[in-house]
C-alpha positions in Angstrom: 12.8 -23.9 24.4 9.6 -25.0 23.0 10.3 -28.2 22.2 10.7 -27.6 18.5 13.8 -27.6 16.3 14.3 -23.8 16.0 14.7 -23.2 19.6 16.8 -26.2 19.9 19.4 -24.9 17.2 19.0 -21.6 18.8 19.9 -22.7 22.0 22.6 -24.7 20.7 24.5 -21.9 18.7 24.5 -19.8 21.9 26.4 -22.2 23.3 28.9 -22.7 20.5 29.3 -19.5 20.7 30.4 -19.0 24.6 27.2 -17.6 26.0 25.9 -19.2 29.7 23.1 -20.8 28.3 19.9 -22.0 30.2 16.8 -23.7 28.8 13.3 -23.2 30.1 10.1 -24.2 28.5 7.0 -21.9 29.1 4.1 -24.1 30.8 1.2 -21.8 29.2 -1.7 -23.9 28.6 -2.2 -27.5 29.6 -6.2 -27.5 29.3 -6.7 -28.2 32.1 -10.5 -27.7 32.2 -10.5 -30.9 29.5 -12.7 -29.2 27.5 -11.4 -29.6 23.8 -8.1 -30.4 22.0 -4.6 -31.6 23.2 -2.0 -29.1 23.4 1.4 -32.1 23.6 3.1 -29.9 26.8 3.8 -33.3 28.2 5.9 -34.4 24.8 7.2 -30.7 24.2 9.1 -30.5 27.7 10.3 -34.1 27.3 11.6 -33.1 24.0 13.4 -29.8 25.1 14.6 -31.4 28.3 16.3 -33.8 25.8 17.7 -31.6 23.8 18.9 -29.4 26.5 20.7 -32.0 27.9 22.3 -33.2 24.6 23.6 -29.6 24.5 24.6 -29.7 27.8 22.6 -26.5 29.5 20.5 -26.3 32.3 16.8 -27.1 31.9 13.4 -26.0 33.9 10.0 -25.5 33.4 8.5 -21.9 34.0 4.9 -21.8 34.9 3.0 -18.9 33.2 -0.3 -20.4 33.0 -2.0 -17.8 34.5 -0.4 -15.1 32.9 -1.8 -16.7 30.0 -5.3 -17.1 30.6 -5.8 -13.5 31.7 -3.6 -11.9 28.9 -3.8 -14.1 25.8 -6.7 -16.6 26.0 -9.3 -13.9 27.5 -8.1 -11.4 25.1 -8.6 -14.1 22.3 -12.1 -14.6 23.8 -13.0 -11.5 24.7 -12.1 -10.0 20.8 -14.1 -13.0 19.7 -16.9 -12.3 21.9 -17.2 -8.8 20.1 -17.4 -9.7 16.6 -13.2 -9.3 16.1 -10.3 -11.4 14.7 -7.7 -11.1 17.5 -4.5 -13.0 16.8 -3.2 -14.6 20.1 0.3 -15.1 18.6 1.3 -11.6 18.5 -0.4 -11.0 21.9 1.7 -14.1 23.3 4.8 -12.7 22.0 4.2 -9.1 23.6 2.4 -10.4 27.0 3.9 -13.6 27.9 7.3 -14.3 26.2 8.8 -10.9 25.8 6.8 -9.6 29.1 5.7 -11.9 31.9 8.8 -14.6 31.0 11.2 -11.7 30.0 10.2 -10.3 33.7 10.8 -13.7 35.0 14.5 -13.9 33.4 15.8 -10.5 34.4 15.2 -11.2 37.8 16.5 -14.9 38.3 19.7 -13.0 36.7 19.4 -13.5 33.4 20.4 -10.5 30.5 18.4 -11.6 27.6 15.8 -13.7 26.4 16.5 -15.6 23.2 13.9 -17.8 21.0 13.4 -19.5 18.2 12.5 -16.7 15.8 13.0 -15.8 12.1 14.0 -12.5 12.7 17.2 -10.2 12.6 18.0 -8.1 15.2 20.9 -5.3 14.9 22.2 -3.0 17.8 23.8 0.2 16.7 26.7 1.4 19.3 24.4 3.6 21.3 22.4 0.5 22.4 19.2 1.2 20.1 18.3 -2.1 18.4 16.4 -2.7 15.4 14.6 -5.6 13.8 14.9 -6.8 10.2 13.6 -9.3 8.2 14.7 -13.1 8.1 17.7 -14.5 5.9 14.6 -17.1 4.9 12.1 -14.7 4.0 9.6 -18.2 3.6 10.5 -18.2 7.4 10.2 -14.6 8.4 8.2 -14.0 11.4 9.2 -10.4 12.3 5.1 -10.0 11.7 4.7 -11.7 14.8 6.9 -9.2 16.6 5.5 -5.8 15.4 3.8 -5.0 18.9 7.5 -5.2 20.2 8.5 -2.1 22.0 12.2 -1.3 22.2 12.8 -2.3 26.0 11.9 -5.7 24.8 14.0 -5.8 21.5 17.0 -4.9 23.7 16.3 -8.3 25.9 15.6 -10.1 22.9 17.8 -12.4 21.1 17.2 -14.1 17.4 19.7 -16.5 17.3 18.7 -18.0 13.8 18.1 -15.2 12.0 20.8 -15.7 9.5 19.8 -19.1 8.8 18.1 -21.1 6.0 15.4 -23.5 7.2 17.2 -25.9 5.7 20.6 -25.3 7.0 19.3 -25.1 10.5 17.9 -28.5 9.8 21.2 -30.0 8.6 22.4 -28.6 11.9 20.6 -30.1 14.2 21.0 -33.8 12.0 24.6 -33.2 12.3 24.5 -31.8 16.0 22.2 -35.5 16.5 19.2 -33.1 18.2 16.5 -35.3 19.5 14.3 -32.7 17.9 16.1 -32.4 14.0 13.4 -33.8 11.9 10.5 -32.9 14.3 8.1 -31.7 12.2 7.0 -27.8 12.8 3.6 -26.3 15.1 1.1 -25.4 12.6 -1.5 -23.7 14.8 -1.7 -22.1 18.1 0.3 -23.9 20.7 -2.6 -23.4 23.5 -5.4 -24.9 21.5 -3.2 -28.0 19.6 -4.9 -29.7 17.7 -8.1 -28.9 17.5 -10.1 -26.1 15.4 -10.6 -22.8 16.0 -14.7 -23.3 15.6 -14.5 -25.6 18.3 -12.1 -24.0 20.9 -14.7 -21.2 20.6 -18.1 -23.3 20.8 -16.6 -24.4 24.2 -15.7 -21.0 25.6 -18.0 -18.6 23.6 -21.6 -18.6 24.2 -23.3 -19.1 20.9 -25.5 -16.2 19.6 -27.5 -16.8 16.5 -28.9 -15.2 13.6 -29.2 -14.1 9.9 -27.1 -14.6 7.3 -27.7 -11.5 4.7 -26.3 -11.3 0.7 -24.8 -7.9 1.1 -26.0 -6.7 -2.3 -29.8 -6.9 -1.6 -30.2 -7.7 1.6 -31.8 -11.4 0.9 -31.8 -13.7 3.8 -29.8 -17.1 2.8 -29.9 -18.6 6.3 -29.1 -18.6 10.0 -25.6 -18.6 11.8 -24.5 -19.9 15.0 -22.8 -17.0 16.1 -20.7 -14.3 14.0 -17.5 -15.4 16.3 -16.9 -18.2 14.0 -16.8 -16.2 11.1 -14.1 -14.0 9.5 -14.2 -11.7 6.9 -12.7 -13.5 3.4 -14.0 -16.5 5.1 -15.4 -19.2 2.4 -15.7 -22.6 3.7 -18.3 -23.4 6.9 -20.9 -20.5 6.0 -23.3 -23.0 5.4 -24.8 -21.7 2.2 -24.7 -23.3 -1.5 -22.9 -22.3 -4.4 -25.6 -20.9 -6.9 -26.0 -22.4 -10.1 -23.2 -20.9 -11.7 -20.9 -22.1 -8.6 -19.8 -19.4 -7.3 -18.8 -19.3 -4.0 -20.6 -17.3 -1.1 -17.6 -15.3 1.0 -17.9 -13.3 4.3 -17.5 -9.4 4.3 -18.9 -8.0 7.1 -20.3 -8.1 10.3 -23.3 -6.4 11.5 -23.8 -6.3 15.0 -26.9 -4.0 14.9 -29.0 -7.0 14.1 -26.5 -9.8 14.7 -26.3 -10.2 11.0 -23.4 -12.0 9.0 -23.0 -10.2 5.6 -22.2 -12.6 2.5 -21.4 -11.9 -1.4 -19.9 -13.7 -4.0 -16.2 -14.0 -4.2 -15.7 -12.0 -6.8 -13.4 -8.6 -6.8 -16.3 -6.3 -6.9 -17.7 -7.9 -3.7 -18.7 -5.0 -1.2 -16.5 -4.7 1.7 -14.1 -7.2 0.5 -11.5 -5.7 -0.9 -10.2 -2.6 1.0 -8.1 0.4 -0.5 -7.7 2.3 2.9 -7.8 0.9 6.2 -7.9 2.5 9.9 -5.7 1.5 12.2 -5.6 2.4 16.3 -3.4 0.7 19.2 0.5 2.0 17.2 3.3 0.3 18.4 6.6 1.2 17.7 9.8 -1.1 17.7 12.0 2.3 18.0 11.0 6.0 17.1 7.2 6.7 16.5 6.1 7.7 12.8 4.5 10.6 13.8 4.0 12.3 10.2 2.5 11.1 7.2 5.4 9.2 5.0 5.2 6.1 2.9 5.5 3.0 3.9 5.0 -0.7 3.6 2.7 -2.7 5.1 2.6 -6.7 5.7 -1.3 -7.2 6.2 -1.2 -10.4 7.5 1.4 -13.1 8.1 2.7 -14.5 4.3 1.3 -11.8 2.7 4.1 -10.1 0.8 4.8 -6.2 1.8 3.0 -3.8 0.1 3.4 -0.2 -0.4 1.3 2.4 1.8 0.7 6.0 2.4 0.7 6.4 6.8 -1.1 9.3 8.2 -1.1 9.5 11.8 -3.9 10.8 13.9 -2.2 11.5 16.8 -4.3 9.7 19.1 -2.4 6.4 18.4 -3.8 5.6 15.4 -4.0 6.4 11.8 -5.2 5.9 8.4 -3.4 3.8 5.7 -4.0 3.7 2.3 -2.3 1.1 0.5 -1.1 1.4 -3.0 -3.9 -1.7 -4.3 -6.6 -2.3 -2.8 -6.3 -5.2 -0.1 -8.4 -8.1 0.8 -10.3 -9.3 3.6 -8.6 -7.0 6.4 -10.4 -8.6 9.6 -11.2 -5.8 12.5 -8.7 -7.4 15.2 -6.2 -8.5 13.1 -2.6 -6.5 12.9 -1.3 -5.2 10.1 2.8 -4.8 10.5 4.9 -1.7 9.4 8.3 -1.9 7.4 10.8 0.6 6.3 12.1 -2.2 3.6 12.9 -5.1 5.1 13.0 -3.0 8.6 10.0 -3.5 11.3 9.1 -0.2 12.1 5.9 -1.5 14.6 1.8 -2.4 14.0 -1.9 -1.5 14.7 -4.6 -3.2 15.0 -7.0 -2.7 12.3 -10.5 -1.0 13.5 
């Protein structure tokens, strides 16, 4: 229980619906070094504690804070550190919630872990489980779960699935939830909420240099470091529109010369706008894809699924060429596999 309304309605239809429900809240990151931001653990266990005992269930805090720092926030430091795009949520959700907490639960005696998640998941009678997409496809996170492996899935429960955002709302007004009309976490929970830019200027050392056009090689300026840049990236470069006003974007990263590669936003752009992609660390929610096949792809969370040809390398990786070229496919990032609405798995782009 996170504090939020999802995982308080979740929690709450498991125990309509006769499970032995307990709540635990995931201590994670309390920043404790006070170097930037506030990350509201204090107000998000007071909240779920609430909740928990308007439901009538068991409460307790689980400590995981150093599971955290070596598995998500030095992986998000360390990718950041090399010039890549990690994203912390998926490794949360594979490292911490559905492995070190997981871990945690099967051994105090629990069978399964169940969060807050937009996500469907379906057993077949021979105990394989698949995931689907969301009833509330504006909800869906099953992008979030694509580094999944099976042995998770089967611990895992998605309780609200089959709900609309806004009927899982009405429930919790008309359950009289503490947390009904909380509003939702928009960012990372570790960092609250403060910026990316600065989470990194207090953990990342700073590394300047050029900032090169692309097309010709002009210089335009100096960065800070390339870790605060992402490719597709717009605002914060630090260089003027020309007189035309268009808009400088970022599309690549050279780390021969420490050089951050700019053009202007425009569809032609070099390296903005991808049509094939490699991808390396496959996981697999069930069976491997281990021939070429079409498929679809989500390429980032709220991007729509688009279609795909998969060839496998069969080192773990493979190439993907998608049926329209793609934009702004950030080394680090994870691009998530469907069969329809079915997650198949991920890799992370190269």
């Amino acid at each position: 229980m996170s504090g939020g309304v999802d995982s308080s309605v979740a929690a709450l239809l498991l125990k309509r619906q006769g499970h032995d429900v307990s709540g635990a809240y995931m201590k994670n990151w309390i920043n404790e070094d006070g170097v930037v931001g506030h990350c509201p653990w204090m107000e998000d266990i007071d909240d779920a504690r609430r909740v928990a005992g308007q439901i009538g269930i068991p409460f307790q805090v689980v400590n995981l804070m150093q599971d955290y720092r070596e598995k998500v926030v030095q992986y998000l430091l360390d990718g950041y550190g090399r010039g890549l795009t990690p994203n912390p949520d998926i490794m949360c959700n594979r490292e911490i919630k559905f492995g070190s907490f997981r871990r945690w639960a099967l051994s105090s005696g629990f069978s399964a872990v169940a969060t807050g998640h937009y996500a469907r998941r379906l057993a077949d009678g021979g105990g394989a489980v698949e995931v689907r997409e969301a009833a509330d496809r504006n909800k869906d996170q099953t992008y979030f779960l694509a580094l999944l492996g099976q042995e998770q899935l089967r611990d895992a429960r998605f309780p609200v699935g089959d709900l609309e955002k806004p009927d899982l709302r009405r429930i919790a007004r008309e359950a009289g939830l503490a947390t009904a009309d909380k509003k939702d976490s928009q960012g990372i929970c570790f960092i609250g909420e403060v910026r990316m830019g600065d989470f990194l200027k207090a953990y990342v050392p700073e590394w300047p240099g050029p900032i090169v056009r692309a097309a010709d090689g002009a210089l335009l300026g100096r960065h800070r470091g390339l870790h605060y840049f992402t490719l597709g990236q717009r605002k914060g470069i630090g260089i003027p529109s020309n007189a035309d006003h268009e808009r400088y974007v970022v599309v690549g990263k050279r780390t021969a010369d420490n050089a951050l590669l700019v053009a202007f936003d425009h569809a032609d752009a070099p390296g903005l706008f991808q049509a094939e992609a490699r991808v390396h660390s496959l996981s697999w929610t069930g069976d491997p894809v281990t021939a070429a096949r079409g498929l679809e792809g989500r390429v980032r969370y709220r991007d729509r699924r688009v279609a795909l040809a998969f060839e496998p390398d069969g080192a773990g990786g493979a190439l993907v060429r998608f049926s329209c070229p793609q934009r702004a496919l950030a080394p680090g990032q994870v691009l998530a596999l469907y069969d329809g609405d079915r997650l198949l798995g991920g890799g992370v782009y190269a």
